[in-house]
DSSP file (Angstrom, degrees, kcal/mol; ACC not computed):
  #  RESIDUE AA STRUCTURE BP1 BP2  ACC     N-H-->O    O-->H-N    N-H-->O    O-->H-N    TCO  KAPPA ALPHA  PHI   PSI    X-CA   Y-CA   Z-CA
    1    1 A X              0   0    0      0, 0.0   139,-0.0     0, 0.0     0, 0.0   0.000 360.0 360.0 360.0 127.4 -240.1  -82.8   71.2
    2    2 A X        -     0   0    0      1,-0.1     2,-0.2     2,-0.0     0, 0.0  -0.330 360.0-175.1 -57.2 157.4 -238.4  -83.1   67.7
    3    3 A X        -     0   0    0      0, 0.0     2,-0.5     0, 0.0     3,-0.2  -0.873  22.4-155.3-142.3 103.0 -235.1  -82.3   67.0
    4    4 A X        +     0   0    0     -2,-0.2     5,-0.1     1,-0.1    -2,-0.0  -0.644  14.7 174.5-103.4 130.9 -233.2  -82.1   63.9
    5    5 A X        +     0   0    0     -2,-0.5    -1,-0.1     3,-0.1     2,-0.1   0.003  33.1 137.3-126.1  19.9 -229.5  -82.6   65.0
    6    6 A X    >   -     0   0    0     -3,-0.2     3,-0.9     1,-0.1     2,-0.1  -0.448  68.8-106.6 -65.2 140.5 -228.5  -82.7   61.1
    7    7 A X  T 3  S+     0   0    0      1,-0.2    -1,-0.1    -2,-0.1    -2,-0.0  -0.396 102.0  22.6 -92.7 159.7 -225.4  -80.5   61.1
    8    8 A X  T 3  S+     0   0    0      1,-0.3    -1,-0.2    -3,-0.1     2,-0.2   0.632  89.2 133.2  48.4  33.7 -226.0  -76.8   59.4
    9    9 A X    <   -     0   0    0     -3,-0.9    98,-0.8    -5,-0.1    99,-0.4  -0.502  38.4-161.9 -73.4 161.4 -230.0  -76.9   60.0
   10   10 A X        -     0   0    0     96,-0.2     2,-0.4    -2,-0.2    96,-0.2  -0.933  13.0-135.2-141.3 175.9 -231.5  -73.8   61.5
   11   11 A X        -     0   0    0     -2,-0.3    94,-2.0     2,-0.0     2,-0.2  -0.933  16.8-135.7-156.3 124.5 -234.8  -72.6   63.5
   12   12 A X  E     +A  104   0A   0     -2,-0.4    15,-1.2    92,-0.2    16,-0.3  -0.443  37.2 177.8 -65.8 118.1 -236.5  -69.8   62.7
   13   13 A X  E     -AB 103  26A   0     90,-1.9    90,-1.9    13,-0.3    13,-0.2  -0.995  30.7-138.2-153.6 147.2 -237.3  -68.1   66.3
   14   14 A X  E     -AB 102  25A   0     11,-1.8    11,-1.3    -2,-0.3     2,-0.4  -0.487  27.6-154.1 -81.4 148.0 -239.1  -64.7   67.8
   15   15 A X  E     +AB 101  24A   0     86,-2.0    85,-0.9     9,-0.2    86,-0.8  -0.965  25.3 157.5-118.8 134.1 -236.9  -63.5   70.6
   16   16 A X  E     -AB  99  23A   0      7,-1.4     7,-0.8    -2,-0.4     2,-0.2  -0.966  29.8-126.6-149.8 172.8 -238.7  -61.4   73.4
   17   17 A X  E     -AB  98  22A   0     81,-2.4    80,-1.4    -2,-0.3    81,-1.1  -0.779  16.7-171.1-127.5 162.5 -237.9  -60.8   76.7
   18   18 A X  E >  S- B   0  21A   0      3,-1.5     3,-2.7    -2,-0.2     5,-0.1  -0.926  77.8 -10.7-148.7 134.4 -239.6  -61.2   80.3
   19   19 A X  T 3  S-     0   0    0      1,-0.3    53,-0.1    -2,-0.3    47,-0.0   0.426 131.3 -49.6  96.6  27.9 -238.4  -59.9   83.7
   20   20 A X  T 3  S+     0   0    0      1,-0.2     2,-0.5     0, 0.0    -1,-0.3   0.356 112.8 118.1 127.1  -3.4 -234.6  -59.0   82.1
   21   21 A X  E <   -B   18   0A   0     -3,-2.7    -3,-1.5   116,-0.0     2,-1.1  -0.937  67.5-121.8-115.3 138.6 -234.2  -62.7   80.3
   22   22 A X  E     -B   17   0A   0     -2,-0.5   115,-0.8    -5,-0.3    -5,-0.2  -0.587  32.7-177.5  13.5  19.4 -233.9  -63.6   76.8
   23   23 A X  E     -Bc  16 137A   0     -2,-1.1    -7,-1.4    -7,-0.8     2,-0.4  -0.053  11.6-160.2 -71.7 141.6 -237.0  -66.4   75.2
   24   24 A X  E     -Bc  15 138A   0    113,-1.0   115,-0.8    -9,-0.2     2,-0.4  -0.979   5.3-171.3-122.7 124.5 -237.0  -67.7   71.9
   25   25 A X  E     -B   14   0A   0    -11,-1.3   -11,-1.8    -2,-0.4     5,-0.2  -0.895  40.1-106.6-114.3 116.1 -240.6  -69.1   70.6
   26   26 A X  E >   -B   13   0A   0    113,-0.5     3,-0.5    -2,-0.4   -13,-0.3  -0.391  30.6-131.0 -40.5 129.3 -240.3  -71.1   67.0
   27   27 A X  T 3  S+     0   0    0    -15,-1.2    -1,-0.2     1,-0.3   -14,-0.1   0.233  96.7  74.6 -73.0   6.2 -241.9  -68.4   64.7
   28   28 A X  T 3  S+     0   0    0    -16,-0.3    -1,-0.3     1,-0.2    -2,-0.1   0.282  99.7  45.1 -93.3   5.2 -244.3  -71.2   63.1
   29   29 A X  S <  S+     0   0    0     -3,-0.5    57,-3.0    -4,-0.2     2,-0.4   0.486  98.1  82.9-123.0 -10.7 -246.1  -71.1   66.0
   30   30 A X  E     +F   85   0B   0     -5,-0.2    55,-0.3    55,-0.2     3,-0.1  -0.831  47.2 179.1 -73.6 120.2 -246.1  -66.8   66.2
   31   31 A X  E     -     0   0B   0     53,-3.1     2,-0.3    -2,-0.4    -1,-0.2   0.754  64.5 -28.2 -85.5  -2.8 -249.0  -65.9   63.8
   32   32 A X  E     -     0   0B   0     52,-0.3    52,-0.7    50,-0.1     2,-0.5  -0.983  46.8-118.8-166.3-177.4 -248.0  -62.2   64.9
   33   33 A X  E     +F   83   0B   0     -2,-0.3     2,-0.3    50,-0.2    50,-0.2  -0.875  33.1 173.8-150.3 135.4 -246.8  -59.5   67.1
   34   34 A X  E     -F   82   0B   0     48,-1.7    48,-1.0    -2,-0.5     2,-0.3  -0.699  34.4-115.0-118.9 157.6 -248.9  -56.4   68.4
   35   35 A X        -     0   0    0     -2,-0.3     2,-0.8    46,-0.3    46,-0.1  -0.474  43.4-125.5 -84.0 164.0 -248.7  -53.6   70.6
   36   36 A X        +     0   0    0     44,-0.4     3,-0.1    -2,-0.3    44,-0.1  -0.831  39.4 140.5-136.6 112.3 -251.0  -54.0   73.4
   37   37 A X        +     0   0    0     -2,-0.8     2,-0.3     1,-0.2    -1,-0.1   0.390  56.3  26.4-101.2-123.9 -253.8  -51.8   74.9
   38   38 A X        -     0   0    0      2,-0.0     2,-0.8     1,-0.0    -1,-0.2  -0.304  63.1-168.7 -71.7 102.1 -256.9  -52.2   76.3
   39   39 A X        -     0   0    0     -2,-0.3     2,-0.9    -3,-0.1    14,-0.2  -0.883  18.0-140.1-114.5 122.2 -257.2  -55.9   78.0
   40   40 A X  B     -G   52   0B   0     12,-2.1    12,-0.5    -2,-0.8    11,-0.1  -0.657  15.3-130.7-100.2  93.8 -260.2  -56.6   78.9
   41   41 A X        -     0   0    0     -2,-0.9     2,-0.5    10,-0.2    10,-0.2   0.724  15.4-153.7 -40.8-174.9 -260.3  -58.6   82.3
   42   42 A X    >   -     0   0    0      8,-0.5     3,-1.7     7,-0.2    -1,-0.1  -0.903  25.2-111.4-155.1 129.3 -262.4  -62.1   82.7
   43   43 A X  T 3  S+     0   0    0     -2,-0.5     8,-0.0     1,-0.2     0, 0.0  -0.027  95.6  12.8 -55.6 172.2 -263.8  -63.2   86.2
   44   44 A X  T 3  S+     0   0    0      1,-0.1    -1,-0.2     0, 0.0     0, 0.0   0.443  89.2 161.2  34.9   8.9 -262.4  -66.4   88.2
   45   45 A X    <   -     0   0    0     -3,-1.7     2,-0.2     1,-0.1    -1,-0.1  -0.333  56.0-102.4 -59.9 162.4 -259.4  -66.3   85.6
   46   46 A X    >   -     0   0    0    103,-0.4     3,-1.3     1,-0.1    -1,-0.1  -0.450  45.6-105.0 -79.5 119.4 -256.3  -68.3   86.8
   47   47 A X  T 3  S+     0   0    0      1,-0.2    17,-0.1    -2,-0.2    20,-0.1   0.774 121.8  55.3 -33.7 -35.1 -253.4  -64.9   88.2
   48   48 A X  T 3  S+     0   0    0     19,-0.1    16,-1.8     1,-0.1     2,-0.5   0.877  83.7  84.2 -80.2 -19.6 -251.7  -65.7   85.1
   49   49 A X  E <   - H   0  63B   0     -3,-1.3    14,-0.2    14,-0.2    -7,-0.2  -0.572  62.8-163.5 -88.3 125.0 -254.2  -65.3   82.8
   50   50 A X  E     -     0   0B   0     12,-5.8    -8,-0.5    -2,-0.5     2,-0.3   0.953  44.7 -99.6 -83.4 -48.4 -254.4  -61.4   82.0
   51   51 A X  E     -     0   0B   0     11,-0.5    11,-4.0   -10,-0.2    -1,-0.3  -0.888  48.6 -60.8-179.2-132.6 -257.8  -61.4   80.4
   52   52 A X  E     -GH  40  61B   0    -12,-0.5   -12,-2.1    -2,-0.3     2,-0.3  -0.972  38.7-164.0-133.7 156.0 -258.9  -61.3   76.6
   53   53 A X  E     - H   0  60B   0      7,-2.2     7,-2.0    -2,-0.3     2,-0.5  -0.910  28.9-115.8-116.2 168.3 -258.4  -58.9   73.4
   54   54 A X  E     + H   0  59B   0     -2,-0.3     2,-0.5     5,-0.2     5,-0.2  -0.861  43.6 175.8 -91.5 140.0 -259.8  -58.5   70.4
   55   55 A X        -     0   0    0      3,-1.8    -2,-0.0    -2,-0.5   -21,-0.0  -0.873  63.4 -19.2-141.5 107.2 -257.2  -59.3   67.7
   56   56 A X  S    S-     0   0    0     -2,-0.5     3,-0.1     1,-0.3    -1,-0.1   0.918 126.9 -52.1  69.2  20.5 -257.4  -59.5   64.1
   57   57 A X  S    S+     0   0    0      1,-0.2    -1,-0.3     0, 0.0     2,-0.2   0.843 121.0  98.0  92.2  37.2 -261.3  -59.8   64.4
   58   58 A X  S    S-     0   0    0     -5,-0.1    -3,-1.8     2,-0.0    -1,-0.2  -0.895  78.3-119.5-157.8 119.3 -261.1  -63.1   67.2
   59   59 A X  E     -H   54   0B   0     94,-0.3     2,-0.4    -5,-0.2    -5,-0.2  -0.471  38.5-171.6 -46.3 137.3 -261.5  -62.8   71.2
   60   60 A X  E     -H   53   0B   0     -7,-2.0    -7,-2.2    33,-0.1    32,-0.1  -0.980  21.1-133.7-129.9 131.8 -257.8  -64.2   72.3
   61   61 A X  E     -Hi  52  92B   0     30,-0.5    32,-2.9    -2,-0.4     2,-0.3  -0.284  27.1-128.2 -70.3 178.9 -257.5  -64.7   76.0
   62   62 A X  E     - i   0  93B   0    -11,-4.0   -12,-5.8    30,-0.2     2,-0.5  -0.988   9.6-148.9-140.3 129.9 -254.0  -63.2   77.0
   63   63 A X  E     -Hi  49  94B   0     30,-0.9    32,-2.0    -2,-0.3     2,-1.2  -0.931  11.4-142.8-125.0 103.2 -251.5  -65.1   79.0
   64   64 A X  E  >  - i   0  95B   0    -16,-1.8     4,-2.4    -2,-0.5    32,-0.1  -0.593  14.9-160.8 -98.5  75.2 -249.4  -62.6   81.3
   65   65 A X  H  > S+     0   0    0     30,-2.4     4,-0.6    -2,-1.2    -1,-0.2   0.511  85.1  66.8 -78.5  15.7 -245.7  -64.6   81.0
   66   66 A X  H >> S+     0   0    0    -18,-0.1     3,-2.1     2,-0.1     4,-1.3   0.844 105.6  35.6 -64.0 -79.6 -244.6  -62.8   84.0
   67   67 A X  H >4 S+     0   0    0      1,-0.3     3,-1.3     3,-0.2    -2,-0.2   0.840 113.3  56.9 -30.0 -53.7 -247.0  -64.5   86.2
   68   68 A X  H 3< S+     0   0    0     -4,-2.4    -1,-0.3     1,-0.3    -3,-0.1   0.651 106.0  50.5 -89.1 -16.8 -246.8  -67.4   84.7
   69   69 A X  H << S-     0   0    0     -3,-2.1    -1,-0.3    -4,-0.6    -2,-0.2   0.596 118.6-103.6   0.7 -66.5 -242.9  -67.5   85.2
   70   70 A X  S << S+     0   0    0     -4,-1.3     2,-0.3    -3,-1.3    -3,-0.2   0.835  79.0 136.7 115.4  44.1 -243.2  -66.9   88.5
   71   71 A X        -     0   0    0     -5,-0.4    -1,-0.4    -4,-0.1    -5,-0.1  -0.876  63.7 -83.5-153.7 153.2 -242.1  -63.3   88.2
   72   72 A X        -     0   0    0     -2,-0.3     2,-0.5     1,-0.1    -1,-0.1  -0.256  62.7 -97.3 -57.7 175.0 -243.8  -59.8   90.1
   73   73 A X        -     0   0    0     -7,-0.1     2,-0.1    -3,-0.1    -1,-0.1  -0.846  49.2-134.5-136.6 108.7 -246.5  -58.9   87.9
   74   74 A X        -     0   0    0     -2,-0.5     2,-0.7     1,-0.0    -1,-0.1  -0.269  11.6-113.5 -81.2 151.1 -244.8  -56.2   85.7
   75   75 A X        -     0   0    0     -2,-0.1    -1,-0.0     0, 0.0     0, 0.0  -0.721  42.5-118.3 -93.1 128.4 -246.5  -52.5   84.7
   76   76 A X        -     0   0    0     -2,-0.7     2,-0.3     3,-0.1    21,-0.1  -0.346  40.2-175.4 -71.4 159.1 -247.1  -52.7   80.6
   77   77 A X    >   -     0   0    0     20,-0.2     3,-3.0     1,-0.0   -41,-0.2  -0.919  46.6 -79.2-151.0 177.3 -245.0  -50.0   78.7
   78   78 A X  T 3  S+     0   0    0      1,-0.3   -42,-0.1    -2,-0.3    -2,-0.0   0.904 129.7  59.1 -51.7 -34.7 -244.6  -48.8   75.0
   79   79 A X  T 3  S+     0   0    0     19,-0.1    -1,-0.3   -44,-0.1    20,-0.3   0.709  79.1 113.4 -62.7 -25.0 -242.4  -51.8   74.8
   80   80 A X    <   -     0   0    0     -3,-3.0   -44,-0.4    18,-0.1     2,-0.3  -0.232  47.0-163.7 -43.2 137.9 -244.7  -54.2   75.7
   81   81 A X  E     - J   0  96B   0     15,-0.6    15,-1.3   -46,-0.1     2,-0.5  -0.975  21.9-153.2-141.8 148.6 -245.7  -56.7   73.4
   82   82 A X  E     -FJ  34  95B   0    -48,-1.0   -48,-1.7    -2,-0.3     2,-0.8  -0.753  11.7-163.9-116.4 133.7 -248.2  -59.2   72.7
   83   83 A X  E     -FJ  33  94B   0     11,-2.0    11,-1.8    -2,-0.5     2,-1.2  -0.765  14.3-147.8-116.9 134.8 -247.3  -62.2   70.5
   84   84 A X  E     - J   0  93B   0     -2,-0.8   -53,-3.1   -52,-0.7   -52,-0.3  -0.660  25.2-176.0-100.7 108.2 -250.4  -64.1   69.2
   85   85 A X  E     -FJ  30  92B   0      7,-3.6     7,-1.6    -2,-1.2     2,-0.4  -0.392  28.0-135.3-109.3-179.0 -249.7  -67.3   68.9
   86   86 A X  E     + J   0  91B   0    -57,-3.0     2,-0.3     5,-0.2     5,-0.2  -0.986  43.3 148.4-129.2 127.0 -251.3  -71.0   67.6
   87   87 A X  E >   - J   0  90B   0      3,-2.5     3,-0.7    -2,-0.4    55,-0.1  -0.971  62.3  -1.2-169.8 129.0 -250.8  -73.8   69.9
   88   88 A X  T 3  S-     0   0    0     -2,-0.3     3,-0.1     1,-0.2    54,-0.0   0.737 129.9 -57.6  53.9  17.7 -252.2  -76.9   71.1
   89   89 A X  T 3  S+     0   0    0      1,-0.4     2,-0.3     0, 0.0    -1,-0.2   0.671 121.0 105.8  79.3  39.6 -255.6  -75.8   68.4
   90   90 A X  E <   - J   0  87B   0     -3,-0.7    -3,-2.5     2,-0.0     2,-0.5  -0.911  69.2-147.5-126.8 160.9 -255.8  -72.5   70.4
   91   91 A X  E     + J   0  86B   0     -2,-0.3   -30,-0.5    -5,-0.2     2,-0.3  -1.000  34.6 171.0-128.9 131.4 -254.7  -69.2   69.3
   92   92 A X  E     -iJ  61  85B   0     -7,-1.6    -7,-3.6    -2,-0.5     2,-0.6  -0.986  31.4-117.9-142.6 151.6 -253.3  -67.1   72.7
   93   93 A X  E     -iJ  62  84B   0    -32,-2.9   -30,-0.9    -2,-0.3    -9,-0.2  -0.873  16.4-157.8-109.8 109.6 -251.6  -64.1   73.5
   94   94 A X  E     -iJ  63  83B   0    -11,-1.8   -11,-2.0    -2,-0.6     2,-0.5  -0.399  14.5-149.9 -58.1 122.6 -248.1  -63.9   75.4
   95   95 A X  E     -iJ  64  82B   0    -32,-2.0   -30,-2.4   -13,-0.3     2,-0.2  -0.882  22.4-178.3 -89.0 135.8 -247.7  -60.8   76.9
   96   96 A X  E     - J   0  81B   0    -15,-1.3   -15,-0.6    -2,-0.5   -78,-0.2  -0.687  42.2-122.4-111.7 170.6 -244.3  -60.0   77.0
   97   97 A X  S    S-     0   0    0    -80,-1.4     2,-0.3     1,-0.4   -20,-0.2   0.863  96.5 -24.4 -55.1 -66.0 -242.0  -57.2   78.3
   98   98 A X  E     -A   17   0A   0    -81,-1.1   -81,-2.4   -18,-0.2    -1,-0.4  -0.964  60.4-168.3-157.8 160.3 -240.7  -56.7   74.6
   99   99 A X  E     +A   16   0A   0     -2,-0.3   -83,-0.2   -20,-0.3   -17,-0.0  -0.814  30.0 118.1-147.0 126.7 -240.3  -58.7   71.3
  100  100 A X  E     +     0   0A   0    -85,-0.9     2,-0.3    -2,-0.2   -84,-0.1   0.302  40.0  86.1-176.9  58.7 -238.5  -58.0   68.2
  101  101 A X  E     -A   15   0A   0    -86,-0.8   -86,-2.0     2,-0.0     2,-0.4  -0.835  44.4-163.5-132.5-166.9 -236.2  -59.6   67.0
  102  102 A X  E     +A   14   0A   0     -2,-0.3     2,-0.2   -88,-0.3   -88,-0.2  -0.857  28.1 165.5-157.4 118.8 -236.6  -63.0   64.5
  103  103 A X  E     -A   13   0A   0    -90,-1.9   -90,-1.9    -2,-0.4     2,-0.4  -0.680  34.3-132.5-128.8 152.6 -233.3  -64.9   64.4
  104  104 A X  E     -A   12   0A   0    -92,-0.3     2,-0.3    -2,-0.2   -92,-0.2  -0.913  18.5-160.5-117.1 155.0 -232.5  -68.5   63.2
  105  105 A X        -     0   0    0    -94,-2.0     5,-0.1    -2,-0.4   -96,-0.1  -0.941  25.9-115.6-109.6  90.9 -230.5  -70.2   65.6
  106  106 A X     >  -     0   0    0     -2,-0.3     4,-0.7     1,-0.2   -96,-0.2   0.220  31.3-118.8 -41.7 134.7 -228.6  -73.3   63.9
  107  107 A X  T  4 S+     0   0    0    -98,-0.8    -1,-0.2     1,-0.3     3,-0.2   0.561 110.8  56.9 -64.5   6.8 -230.2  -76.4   65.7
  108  108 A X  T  4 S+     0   0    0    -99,-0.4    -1,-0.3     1,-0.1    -2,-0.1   0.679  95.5  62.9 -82.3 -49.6 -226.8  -77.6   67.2
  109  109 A X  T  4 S+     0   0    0     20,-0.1    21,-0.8     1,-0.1     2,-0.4   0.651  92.5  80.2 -45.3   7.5 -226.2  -74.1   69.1
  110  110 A X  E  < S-D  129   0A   0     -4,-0.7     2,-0.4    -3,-0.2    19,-0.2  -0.954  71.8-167.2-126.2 126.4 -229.5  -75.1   71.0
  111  111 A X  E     -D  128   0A   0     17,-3.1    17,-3.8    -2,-0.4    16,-0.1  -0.874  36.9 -82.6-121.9 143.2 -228.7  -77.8   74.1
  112  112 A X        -     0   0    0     -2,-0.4    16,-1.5    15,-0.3    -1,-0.3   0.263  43.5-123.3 -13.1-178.8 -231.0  -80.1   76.3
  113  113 A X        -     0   0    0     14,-0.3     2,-0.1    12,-0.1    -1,-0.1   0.561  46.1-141.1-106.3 -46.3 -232.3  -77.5   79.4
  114  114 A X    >>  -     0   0    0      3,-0.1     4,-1.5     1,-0.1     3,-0.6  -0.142  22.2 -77.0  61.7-172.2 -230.7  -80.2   81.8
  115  115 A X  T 34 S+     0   0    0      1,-0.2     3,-0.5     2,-0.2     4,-0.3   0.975 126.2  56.8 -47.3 -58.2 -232.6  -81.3   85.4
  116  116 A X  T 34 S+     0   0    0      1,-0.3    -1,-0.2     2,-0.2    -2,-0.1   0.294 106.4  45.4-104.5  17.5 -231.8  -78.7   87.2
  117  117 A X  T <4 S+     0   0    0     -3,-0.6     4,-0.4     2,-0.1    -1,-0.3   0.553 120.0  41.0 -70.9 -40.5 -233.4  -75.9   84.9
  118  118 A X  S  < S+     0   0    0     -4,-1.5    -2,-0.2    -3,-0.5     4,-0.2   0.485 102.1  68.6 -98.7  19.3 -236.3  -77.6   84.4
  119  119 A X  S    S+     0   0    0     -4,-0.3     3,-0.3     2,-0.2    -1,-0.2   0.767 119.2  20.7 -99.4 -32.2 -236.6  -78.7   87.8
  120  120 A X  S    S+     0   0    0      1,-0.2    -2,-0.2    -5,-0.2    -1,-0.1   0.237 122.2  61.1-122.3  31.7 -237.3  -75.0   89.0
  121  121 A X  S >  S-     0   0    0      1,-0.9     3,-1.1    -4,-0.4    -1,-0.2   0.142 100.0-127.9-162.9 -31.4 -238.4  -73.8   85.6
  122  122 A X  T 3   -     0   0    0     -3,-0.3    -1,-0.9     1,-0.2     3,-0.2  -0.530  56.7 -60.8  75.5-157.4 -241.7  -76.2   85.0
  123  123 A X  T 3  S+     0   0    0     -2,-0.1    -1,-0.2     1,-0.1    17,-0.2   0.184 110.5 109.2 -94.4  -4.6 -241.6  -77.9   81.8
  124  124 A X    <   +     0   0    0     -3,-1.1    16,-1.5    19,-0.1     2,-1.4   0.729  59.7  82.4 -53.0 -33.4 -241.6  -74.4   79.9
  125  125 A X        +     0   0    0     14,-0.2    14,-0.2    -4,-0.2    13,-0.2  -0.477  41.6 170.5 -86.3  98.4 -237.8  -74.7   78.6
  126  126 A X        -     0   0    0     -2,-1.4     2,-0.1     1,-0.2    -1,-0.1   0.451  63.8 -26.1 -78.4   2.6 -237.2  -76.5   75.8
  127  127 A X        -     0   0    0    -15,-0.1    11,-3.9   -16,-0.1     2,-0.4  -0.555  47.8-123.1 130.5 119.1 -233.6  -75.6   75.4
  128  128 A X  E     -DE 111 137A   0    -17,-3.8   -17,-3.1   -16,-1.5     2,-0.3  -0.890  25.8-177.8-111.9 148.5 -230.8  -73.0   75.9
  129  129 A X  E     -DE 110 136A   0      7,-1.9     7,-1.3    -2,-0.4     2,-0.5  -0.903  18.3-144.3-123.5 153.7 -228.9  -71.7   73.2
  130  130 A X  E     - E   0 135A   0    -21,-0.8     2,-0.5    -2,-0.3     5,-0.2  -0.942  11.7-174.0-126.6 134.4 -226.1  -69.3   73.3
  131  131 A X  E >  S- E   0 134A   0      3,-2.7     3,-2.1    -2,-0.5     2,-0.1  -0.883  71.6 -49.5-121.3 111.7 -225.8  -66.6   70.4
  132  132 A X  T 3  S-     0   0    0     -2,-0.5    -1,-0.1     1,-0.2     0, 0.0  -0.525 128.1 -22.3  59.0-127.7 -222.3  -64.6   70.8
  133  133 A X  T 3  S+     0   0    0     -3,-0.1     2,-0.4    -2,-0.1    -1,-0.2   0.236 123.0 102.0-104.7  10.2 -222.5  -63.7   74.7
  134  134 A X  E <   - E   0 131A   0     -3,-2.1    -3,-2.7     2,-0.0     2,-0.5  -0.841  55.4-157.5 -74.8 113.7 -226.7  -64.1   74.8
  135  135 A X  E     - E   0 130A   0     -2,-0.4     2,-0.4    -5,-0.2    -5,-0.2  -0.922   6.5-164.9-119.0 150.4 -228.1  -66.7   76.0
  136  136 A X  E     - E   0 129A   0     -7,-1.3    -7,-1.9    -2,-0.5     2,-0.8  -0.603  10.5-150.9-105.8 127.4 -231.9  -67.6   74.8
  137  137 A X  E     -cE  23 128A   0   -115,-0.8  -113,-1.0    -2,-0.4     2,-0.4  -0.790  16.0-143.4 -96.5 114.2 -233.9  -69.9   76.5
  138  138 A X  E     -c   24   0A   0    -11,-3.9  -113,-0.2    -2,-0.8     2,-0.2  -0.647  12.0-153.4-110.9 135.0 -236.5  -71.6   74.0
  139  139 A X        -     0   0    0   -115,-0.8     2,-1.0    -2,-0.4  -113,-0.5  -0.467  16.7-132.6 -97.6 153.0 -239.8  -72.2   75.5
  140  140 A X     >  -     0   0    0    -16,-1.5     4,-2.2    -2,-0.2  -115,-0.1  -0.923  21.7-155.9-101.1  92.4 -241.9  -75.1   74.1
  141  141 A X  H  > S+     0   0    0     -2,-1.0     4,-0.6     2,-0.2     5,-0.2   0.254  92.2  66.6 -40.1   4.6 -245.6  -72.8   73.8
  142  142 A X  H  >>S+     0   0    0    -18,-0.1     4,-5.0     2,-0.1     5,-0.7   0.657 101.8  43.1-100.8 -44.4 -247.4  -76.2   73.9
  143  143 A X  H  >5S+     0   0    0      1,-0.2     4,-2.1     2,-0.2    -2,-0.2   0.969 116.0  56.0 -58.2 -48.9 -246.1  -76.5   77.4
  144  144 A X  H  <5S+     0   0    0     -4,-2.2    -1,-0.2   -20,-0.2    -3,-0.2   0.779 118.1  26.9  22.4-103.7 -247.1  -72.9   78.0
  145  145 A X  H ><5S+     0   0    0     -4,-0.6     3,-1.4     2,-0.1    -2,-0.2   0.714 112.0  62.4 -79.0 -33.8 -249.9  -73.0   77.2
  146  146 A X  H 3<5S+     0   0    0     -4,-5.0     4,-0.2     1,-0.2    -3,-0.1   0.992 100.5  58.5 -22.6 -77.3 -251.1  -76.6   77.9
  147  147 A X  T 3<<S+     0   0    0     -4,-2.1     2,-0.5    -5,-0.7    -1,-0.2   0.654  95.1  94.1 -50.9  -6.5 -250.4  -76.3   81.5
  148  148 A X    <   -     0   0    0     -3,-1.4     2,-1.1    -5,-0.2    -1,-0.1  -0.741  70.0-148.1 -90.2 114.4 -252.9  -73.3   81.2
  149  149 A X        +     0   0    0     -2,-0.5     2,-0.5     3,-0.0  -103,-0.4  -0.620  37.7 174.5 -89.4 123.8 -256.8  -73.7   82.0
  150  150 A X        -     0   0    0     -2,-1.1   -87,-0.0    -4,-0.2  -105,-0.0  -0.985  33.3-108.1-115.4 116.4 -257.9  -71.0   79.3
  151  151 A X        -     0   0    0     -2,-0.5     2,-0.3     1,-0.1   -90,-0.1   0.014  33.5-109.1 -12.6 157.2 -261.3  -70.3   78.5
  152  152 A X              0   0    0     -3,-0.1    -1,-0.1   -62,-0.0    -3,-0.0  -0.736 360.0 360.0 -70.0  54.7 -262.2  -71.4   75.5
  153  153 A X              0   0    0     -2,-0.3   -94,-0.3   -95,-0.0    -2,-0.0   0.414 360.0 360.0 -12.2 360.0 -262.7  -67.9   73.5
């Protein structure tokens, strides 16, 4: 993964949250962020994988980042949100718990995961960052999604 460790860079990032923690996803890789209805399930999908929507005039399957966490399988609420993102040539949608905020984080405030986060964590964490008394964990979406057998929409 690149890094530019040039002092007073920043990165642009969506912040949403899942089961009560904190994510940041680089916002060059969000093309948007939706409210979430009607998902329309898909046989023999993979537990994480929620189903598909229609979005912006394109089936996007929808990728349930509780499950895919590791986390109980949450009940969607006015807060929910789904952020449709472009990754690995695929365009998918993250359900989250909530998203809305869009931050830069200066690229020194964001440090290595270490082992023993990404040891029980998958490969998902690309970084923790601290903002004030927050801290964000920023997920590399290629890993994400990668590690996810997705239809092909």
């Amino acid at each position: 993964m690149e890094h530019d460790t040039t002092s007073g860079e920043s990165t642009t990032y969506i912040l949403f949250t899942v089961a009560g923690t904190t994510y940041g996803a680089r916002s060059r890789q969000v093309r948007h962020i939706e409210m979430i209805d009607e998902v329309t399930p898909v046989p023999n999908a993979p537990s994480h994988v929620e189903g598909v929507v229609f979005s912006r005039g394109q089936v996007v399957p929808v990728v349930n980042l509780r499950v895919r966490f590791g986390f109980d399988r949450g009940a969607r609420d006015m807060r929910s949100r789904l952020l449709v993102v472009e990754t690995a040539g695929r365009i998918v949608g993250l359900l989250a718990d909530s998203a809305r905020e869009f931050i830069a984080i200066p690229d020194n405030a964001v440090r290595a995961p270490g082992a023993s986060l990404t040891g029980i964590s998958g490969n998902y964490i690309a970084g923790v960052a601290t903002i004030g008394d927050r801290i964000v964990l920023i997920v590399d979406l290629d890993d994400v999604v990668a590690a996810s057998p997705l239809a092909a929409a």
